[in-house]
KEVO-806990 format. One record per residue (C-alpha): residue number from 1; residue in three letters; x, z, y. Coordinates in nm, 4 decimals. Layout:
residues N
- NUM/ALA/X/Z/Y
...
//
This chain:
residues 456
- 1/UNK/5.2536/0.1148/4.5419
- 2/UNK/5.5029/-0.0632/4.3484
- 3/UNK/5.4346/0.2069/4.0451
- 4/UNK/5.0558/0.1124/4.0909
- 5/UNK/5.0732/-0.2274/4.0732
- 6/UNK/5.2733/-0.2606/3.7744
- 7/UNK/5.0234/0.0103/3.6328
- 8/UNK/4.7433/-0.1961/3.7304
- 9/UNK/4.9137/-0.5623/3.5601
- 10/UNK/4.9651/-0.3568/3.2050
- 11/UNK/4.5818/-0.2347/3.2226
- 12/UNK/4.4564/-0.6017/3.2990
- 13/UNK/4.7152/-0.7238/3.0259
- 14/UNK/4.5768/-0.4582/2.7740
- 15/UNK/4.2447/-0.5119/2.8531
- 16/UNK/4.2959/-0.9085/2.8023
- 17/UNK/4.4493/-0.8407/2.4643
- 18/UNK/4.1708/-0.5783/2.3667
- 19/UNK/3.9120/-0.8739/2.5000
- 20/UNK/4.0701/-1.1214/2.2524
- 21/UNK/4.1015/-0.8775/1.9946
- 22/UNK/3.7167/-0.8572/1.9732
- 23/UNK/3.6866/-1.1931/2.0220
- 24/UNK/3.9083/-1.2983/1.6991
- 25/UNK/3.7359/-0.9684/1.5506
- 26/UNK/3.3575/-1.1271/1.6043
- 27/UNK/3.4459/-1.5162/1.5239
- 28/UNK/3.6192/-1.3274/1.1934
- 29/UNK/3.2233/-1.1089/1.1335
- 30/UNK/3.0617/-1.4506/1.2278
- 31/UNK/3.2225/-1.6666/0.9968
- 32/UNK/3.1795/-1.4153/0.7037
- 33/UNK/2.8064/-1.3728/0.8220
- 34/UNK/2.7153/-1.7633/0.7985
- 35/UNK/2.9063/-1.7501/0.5002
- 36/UNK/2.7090/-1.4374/0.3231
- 37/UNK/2.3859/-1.4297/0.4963
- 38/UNK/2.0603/-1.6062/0.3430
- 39/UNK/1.8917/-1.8774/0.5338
- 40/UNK/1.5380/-1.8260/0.6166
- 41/UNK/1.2359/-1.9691/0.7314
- 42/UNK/0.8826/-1.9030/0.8256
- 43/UNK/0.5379/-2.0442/0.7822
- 44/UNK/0.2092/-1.9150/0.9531
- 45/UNK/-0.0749/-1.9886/0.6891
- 46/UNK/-0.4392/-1.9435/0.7250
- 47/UNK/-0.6907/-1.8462/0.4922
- 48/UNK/-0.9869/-2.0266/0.6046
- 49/UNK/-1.1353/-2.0618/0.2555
- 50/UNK/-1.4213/-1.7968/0.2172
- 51/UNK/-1.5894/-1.7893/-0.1135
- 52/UNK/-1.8392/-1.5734/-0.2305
- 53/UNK/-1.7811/-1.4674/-0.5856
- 54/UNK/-1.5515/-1.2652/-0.8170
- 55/UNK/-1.1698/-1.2786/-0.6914
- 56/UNK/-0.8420/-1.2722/-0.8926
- 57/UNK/-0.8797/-0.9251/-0.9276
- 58/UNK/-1.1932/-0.9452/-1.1787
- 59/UNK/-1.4679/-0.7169/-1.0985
- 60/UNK/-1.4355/-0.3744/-1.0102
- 61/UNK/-1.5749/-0.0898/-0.8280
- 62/UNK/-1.5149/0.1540/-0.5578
- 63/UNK/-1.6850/0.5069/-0.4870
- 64/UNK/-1.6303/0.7249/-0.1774
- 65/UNK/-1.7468/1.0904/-0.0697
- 66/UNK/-2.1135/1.0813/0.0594
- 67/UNK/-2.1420/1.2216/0.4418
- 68/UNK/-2.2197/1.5512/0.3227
- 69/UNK/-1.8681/1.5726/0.1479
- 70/UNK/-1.6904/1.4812/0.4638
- 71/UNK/-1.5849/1.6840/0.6741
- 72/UNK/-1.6782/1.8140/1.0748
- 73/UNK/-1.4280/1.6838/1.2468
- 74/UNK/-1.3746/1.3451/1.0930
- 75/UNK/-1.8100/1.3211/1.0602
- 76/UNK/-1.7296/1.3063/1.4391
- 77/UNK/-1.6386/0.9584/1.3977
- 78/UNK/-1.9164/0.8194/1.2201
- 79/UNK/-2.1887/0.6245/1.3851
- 80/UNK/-2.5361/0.7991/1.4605
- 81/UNK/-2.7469/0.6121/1.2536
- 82/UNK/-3.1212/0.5771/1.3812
- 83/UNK/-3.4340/0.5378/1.2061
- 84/UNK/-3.3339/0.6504/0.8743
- 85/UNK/-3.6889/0.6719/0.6858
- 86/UNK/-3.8496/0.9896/0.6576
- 87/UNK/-4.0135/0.8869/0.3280
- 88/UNK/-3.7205/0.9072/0.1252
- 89/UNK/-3.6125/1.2208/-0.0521
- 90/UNK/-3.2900/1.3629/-0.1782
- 91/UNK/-3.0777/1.0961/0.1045
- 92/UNK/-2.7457/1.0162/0.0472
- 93/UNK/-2.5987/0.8566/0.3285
- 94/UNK/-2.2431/0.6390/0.2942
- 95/UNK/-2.0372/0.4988/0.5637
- 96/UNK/-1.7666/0.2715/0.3566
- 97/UNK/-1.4421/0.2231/0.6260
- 98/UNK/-1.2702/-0.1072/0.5642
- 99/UNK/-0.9945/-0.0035/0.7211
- 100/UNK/-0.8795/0.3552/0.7339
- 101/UNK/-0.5958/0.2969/0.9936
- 102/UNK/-0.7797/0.1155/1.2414
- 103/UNK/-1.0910/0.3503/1.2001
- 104/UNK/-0.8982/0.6754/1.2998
- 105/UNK/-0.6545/0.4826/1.5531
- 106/UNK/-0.9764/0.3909/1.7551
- 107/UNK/-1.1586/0.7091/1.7591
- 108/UNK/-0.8246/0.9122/1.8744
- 109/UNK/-0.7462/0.6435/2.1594
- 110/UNK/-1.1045/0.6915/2.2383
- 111/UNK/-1.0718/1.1030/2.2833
- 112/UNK/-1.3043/1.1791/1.8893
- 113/UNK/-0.9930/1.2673/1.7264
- 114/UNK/-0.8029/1.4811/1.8424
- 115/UNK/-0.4151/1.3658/1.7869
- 116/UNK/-0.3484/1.6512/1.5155
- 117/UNK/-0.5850/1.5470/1.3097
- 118/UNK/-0.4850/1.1444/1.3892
- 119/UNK/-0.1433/1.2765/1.2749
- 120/UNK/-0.2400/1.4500/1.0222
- 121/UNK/-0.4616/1.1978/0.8756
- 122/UNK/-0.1580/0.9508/0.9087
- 123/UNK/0.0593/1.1986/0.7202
- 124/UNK/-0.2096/1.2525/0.4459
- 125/UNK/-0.2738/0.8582/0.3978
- 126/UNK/0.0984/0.7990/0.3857
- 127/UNK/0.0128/0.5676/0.7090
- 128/UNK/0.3057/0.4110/0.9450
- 129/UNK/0.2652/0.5452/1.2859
- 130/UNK/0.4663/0.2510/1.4258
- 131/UNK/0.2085/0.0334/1.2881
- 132/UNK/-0.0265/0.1463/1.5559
- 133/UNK/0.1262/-0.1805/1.7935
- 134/UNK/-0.0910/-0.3416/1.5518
- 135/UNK/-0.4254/-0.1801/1.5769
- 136/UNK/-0.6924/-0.2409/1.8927
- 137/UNK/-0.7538/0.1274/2.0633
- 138/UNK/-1.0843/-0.0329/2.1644
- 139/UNK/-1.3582/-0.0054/1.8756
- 140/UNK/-1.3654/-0.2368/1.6101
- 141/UNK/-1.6799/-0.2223/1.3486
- 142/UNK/-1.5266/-0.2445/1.0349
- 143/UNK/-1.7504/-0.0241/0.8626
- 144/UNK/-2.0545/-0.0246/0.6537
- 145/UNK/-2.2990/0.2398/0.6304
- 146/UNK/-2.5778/0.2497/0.3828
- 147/UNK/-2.8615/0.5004/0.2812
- 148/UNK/-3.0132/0.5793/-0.0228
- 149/UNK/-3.2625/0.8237/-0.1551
- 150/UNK/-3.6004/0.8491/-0.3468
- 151/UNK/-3.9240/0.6817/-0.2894
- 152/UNK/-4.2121/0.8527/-0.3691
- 153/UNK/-4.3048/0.7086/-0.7179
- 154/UNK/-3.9472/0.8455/-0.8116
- 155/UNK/-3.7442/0.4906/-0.7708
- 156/UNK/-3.4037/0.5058/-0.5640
- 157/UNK/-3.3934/0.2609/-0.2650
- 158/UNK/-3.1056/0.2000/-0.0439
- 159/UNK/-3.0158/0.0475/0.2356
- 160/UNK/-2.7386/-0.1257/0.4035
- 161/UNK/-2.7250/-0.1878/0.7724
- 162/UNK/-2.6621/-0.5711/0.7592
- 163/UNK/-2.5711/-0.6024/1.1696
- 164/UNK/-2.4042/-0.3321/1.2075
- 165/UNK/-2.6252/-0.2245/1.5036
- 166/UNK/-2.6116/0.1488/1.3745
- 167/UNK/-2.9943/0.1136/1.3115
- 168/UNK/-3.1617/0.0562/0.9880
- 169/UNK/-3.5340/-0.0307/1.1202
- 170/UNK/-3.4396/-0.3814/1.0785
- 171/UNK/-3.3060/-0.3748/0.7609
- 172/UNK/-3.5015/-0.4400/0.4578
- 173/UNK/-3.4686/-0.1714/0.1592
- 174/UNK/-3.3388/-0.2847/-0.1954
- 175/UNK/-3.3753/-0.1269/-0.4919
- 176/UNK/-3.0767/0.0147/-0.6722
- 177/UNK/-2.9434/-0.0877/-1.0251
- 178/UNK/-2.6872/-0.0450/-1.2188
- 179/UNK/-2.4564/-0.1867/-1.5069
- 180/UNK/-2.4010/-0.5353/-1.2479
- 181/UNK/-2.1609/-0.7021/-1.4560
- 182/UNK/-2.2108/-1.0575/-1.4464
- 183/UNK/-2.1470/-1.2454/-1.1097
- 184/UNK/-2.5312/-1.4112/-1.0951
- 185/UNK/-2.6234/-1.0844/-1.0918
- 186/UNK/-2.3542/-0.9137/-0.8485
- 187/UNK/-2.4286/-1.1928/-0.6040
- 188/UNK/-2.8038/-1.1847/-0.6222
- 189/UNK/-2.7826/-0.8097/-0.5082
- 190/UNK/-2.5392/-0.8506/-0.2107
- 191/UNK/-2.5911/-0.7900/0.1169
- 192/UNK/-2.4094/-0.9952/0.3902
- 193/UNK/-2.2405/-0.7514/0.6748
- 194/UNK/-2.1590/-0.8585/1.0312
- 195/UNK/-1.8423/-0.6909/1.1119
- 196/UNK/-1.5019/-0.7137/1.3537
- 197/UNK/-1.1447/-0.7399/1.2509
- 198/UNK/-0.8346/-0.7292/1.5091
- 199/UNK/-0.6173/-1.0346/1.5010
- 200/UNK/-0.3567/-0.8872/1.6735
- 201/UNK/-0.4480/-1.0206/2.0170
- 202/UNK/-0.8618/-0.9587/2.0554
- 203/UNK/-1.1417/-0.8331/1.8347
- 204/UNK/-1.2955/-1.1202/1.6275
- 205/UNK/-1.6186/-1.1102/1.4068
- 206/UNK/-1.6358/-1.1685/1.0366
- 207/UNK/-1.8687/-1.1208/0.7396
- 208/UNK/-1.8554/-0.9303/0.4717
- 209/UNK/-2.0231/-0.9333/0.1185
- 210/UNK/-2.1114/-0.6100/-0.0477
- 211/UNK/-2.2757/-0.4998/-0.3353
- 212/UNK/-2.4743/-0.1485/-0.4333
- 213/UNK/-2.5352/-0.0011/-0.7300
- 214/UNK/-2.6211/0.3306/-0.9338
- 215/UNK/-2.2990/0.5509/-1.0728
- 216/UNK/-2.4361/0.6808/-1.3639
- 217/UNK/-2.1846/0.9673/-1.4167
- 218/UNK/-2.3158/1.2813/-1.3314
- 219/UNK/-2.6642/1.4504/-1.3086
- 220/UNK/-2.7676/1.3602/-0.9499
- 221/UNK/-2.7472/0.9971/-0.8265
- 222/UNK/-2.4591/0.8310/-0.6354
- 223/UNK/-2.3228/0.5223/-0.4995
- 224/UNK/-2.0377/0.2339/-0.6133
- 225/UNK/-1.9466/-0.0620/-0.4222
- 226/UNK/-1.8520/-0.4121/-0.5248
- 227/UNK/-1.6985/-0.6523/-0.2580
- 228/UNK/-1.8241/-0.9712/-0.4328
- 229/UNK/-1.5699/-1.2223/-0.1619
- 230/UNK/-1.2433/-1.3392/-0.1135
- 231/UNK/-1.0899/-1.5804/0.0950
- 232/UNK/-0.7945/-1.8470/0.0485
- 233/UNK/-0.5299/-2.0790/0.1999
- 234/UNK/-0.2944/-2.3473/0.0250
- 235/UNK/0.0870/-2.3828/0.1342
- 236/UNK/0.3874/-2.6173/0.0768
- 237/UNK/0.6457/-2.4594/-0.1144
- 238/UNK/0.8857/-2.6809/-0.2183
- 239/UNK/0.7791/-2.9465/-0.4464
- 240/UNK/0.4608/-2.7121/-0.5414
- 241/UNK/0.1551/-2.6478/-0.3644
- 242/UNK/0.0360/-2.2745/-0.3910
- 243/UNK/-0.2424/-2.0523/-0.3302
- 244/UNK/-0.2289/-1.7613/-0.1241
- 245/UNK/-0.5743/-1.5488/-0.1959
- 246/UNK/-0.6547/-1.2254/-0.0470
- 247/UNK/-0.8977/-0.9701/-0.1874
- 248/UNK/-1.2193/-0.8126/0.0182
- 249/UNK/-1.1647/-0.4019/0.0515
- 250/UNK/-0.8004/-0.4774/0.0479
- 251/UNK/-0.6797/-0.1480/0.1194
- 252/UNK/-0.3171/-0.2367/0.0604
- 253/UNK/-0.2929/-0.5607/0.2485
- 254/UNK/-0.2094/-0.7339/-0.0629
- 255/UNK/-0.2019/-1.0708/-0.1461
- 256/UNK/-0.1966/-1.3226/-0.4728
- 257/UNK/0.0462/-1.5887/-0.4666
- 258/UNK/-0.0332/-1.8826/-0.7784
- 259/UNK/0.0671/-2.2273/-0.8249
- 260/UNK/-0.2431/-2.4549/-0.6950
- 261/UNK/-0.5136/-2.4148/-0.9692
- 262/UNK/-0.8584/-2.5934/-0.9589
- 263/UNK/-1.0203/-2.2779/-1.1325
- 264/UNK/-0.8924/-1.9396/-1.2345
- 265/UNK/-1.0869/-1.6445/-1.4136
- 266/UNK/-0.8282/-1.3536/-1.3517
- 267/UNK/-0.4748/-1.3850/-1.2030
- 268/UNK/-0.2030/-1.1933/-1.3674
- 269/UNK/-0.1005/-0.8963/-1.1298
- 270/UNK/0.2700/-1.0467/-1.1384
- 271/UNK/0.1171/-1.2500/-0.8918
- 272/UNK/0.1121/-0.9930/-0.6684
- 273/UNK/0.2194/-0.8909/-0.3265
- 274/UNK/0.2125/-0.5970/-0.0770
- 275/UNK/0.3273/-0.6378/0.2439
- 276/UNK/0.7328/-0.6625/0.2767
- 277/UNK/0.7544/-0.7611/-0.1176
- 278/UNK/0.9106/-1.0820/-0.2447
- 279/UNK/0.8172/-1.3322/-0.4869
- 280/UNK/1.1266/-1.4776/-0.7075
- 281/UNK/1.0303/-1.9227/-0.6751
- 282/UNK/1.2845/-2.1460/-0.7275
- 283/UNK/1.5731/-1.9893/-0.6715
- 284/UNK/1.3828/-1.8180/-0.3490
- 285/UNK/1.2400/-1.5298/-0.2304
- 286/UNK/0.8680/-1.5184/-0.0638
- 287/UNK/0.8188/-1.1964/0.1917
- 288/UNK/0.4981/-1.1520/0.2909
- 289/UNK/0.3866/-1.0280/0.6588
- 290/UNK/-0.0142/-0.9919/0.7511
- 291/UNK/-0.0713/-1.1048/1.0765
- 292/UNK/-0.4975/-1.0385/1.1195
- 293/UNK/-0.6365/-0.7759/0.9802
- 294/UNK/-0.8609/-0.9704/0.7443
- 295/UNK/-0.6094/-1.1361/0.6251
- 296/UNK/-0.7373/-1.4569/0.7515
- 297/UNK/-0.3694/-1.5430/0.8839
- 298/UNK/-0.0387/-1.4206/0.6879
- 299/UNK/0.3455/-1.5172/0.7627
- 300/UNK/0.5760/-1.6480/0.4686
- 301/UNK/0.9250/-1.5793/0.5011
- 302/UNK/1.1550/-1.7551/0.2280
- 303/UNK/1.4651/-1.6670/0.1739
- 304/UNK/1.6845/-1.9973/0.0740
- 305/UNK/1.9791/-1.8505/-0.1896
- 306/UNK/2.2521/-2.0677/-0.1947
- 307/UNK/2.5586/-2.0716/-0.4997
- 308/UNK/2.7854/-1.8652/-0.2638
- 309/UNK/2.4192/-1.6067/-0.2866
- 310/UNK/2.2179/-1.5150/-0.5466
- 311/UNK/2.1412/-1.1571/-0.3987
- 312/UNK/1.8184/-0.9958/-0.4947
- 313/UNK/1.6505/-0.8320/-0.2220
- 314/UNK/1.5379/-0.4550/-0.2199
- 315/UNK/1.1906/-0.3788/-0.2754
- 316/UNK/0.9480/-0.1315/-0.4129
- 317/UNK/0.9185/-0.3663/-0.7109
- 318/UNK/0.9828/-0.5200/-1.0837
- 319/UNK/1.2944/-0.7563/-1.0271
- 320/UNK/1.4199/-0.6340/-0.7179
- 321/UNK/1.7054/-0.4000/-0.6279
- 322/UNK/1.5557/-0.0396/-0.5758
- 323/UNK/1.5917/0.1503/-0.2653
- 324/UNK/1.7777/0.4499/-0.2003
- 325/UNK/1.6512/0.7866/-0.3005
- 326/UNK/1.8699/1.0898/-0.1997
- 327/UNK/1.7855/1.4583/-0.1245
- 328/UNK/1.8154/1.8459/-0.2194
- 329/UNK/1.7238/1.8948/-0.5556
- 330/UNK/1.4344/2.2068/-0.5182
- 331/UNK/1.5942/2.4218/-0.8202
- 332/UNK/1.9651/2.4308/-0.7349
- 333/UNK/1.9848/2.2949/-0.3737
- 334/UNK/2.2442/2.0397/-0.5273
- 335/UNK/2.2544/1.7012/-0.3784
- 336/UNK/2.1175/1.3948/-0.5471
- 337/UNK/2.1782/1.0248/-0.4629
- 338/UNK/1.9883/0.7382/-0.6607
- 339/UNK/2.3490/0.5779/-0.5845
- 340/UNK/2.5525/0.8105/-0.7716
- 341/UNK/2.3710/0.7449/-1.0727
- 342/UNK/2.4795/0.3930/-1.0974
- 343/UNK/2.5674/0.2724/-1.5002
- 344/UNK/2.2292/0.4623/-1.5959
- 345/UNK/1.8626/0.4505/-1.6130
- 346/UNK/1.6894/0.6377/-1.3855
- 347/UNK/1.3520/0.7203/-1.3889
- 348/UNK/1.1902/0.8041/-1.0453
- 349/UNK/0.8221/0.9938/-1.0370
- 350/UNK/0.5958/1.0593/-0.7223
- 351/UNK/0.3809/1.3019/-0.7632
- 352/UNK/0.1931/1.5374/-0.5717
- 353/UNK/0.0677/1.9283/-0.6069
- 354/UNK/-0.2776/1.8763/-0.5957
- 355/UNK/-0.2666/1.5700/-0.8405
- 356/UNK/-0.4090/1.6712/-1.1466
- 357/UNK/-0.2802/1.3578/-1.3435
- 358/UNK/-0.0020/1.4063/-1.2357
- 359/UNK/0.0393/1.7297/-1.3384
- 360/UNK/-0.1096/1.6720/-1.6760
- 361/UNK/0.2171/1.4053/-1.7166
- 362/UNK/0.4582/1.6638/-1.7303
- 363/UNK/0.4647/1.7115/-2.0694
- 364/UNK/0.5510/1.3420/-2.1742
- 365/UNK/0.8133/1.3390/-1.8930
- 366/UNK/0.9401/1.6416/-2.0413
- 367/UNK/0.9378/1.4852/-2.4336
- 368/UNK/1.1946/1.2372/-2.2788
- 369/UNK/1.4108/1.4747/-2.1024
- 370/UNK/1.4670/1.6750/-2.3806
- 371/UNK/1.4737/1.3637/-2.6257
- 372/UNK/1.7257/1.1052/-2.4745
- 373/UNK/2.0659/1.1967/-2.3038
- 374/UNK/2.1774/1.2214/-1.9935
- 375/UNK/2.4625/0.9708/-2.0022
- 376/UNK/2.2136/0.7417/-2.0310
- 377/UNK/1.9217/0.8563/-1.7946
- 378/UNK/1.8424/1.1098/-1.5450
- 379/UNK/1.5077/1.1692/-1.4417
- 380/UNK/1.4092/1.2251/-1.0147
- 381/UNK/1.0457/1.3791/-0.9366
- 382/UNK/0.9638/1.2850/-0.5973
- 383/UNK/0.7031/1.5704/-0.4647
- 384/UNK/0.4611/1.5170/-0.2086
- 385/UNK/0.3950/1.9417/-0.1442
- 386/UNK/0.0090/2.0537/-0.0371
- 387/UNK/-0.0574/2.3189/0.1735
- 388/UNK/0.1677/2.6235/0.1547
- 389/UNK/0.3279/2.7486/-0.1540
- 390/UNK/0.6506/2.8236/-0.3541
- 391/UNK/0.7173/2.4753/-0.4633
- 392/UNK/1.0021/2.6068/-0.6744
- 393/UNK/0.7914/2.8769/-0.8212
- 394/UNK/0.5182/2.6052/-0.8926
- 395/UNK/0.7496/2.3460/-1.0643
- 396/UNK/0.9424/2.6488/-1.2677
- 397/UNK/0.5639/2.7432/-1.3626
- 398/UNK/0.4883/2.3983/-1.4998
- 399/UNK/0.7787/2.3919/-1.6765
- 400/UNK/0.9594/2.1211/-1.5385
- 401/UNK/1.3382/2.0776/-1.5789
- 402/UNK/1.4437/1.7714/-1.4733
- 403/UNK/1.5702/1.7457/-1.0789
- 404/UNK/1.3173/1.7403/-0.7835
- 405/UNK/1.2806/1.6326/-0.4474
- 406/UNK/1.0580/1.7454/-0.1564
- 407/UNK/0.9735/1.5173/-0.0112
- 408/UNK/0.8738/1.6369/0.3288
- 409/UNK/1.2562/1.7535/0.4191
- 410/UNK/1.4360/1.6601/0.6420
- 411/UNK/1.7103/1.5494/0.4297
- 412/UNK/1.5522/1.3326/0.1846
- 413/UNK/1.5361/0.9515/0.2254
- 414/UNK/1.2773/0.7233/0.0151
- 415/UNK/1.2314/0.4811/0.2360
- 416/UNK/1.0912/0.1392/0.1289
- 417/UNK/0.8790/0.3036/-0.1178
- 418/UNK/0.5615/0.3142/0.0297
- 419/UNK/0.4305/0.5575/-0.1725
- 420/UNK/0.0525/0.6106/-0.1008
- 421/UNK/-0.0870/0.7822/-0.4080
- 422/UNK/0.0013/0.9369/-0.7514
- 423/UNK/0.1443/0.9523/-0.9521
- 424/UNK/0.3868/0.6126/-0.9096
- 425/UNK/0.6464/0.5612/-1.1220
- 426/UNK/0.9478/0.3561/-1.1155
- 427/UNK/1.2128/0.2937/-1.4381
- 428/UNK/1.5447/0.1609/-1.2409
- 429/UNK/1.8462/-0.0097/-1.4769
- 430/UNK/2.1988/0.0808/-1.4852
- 431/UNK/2.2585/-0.2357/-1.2123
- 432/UNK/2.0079/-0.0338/-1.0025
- 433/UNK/1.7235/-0.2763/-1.0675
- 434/UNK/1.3535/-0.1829/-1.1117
- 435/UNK/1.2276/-0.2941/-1.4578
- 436/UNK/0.9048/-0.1415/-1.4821
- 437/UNK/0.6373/0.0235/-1.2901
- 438/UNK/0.3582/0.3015/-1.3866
- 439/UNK/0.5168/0.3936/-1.7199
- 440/UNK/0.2534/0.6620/-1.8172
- 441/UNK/0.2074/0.8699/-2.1388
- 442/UNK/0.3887/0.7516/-2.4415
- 443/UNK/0.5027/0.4259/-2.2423
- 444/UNK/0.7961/0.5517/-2.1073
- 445/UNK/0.9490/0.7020/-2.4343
- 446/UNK/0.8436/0.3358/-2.6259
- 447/UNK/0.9955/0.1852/-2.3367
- 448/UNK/1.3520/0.3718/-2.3668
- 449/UNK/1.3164/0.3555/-2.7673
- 450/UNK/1.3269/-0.0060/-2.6924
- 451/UNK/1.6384/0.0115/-2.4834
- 452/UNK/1.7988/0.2017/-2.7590
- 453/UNK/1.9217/0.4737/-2.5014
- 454/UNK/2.1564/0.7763/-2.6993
- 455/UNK/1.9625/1.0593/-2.8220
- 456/UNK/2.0791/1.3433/-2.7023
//
């Protein structure tokens, strides 16, 4: 008994001891935490400020596969459109999604999709499936479908279901043109949409502003699509008011962040910024979070550097600390690490098998990588692989000899890229900064001529 309570006192006493240890051991983590870590707040901001014109994007267009280009089981999805007019010929019939996500989301919580093809639709559109907590599994119309075809005096008409009541006896048909370049004449030719949004809580309505017109490549007609809209808020950033505008058919969720203008043509795309991307202002950093789906409320985080800070954050972007990249190189199984390349420039390309641009850049890449020397770069391909195949027959084939990554295994990491089409390219300095972005063609070699990297 005696043995056990002695026993007993030492365990208590080294438990005690242990207990303060941590103790001393956490007050030690939080002092060097408050001491290292940067401040931050948050602002809510809301873009109330609709306004129909052209946005800081300039004007541009955007063409999508007809519904007789899509396939079976996503054509499962689409609305049944009544009372499409039997006296036009040759039809072409559109359905423009606003947002992809949310469109195939709904229709595999609703039983249309089945959850392969929800996955591998995800997988195909590069698209987070733990974003789903921010999608509505109940429907939300955020589409626009349209018909077009030929009248019988040989004119095209279309037509744009303007309520969104999958019907198009009530809507009046237009007739297409093409070459809209000025904004009279964009705006003259829209058509105002009723459609829904989720703001994270319920489904809200919203307009939106579209515009029709005639591509003229090719021998048979076809549609392109202007989004003549964009909507704004103002915010308090230090001394400064700024503008926070957001884009209609804003597949990326990005924003434009400019000192407070009273007009503005175009908006350099510095100005820029995707979701979970900074902006360098005063010293700060800006992170931007959507909130709605529209974009009609965003968050703000800034980051308040201090003289004991002055770290740069890590982002997919020019000015910011690039994230990791490591893997299996493809042609010799050896291991790369963007890390252990520190002290040089690296050169990171996405690309994927079925990209045809991509493809076509090989040559270039390969003018550098036999040009300047490897003490002073090394270049990474980052492959997104299509179907099944010998992806190191196929890249021994195209004559590529710089390292490669699949980026389907297991083993590689790439994340905080974001990478949703190709190619993407990223130059990285020997700090491990990004300095440019999309270096294409001869860009890249003027680029590294004008770094004065070592020939080899």
């Amino acid at each position: 008994m005696r043995n056990s309570t002695l026993l007993l006192l030492c365990s208590l006493i080294g438990i005690n001891n242990y207990s303060q240890e941590i103790k001393n051991n956490q007050a030690f983590i939080d002092k060097k935490n408050k001491t290292n870590s940067i401040q931050t707040t948050s602002k809510v901001v809301v873009l109330d400020k609709v306004i129909q014109g052209i946005g800081p994007a300039g004007i541009s267009s955007s063409g999508i596969a007809s519904r007789d280009m899509i396939s079976e089981e996503e054509l499962k999805g689409y609305p049944k459109m009544k009372n499409i007019p039997d006296s036009l010929t040759n039809l072409k019939e559109y359905l423009f999604i606003l947002n992809d996500f949310q469109f195939c989301y709904q229709n595999y919580k609703q039983g249309i999709y089945s959850k392969d093809f929800f996955i591998k639709e995800a997988e195909k559109n590069k698209m987070n499936l733990k974003d789903t907590i921010h999608l509505s599994d109940k429907k939300v119309k955020n589409t626009i479908s349209i018909v077009a075809g030929y009248t019988s005096n040989k004119s095209i008409v279309y037509i744009v279901d303007s309520n969104n009541n999958d019907d198009y006896s009530d809507d009046i048909p237009k007739k297409l043109l093409s070459n809209l370049n000025k904004q009279d004449d964009i705006l003259d030719n829209a058509v105002n949409v009723d459609i829904e949004y989720f703001d994270g809580k319920s489904i809200q309505k919203d307009k939106q502003l579209i515009t029709v017109e005639q591509n003229l490549r090719g021998k048979d007609f076809s549609l392109m699509f202007k989004f003549p809209q964009y909507r704004y808020g103002k915010v308090q950033l230090g001394n400064d008011s700024y503008l926070i505008i957001s884009e209609s058919n804003n597949r990326n969720q990005s924003i434009y962040l400019a000192k407070d203008q009273p007009y503005f043509d175009r908006l350099d795309k510095n100005n820029i910024i995707n979701p979970s991307q900074y902006l360098k202002i005063n010293d700060n950093y800006i992170q931007y979070s959507p909130i709605t789906q529209n974009l009609s409320k965003i968050k703000l985080t800034i980051s308040h550097n201090d003289l004991d800070n002055k770290a740069t954050p890590t982002a997919n972007q020019v000015g910011m600390m690039a994230p990791n990249i490591s893997g299996i190189n493809i042609l010799d199984q050896s291991k790369i690490s963007l890390e252990k390349y520190k002290g040089k420039y690296v050169f990171l390309d996405f690309w994927s098998t079925t990209c045809a641009p991509c493809i076509k850049e090989f040559p270039k890449i390969k003018e550098v990588f036999d040009k300047f020397s490897q003490n002073d770069i090394e270049i990474i391909g980052i492959v997104d692989v299509r179907g099944k195949m010998d992806i190191k027959n196929f890249i021994n084939n195209q004559n590529v000899t710089w390292q490669n990554i699949d980026e389907k295994n297991p083993l590689t990491i790439n994340k905080g890229y974001n990478v949703n089409s190709w190619p993407t390219t990223y130059l990285i300095d020997p700090d491990g900064k990004i300095i440019d972005i999309d270096l294409r063609g001869d860009d890249l070699n003027n680029k590294l001529e004008l770094l004065k990297l070592a020939k080899k």
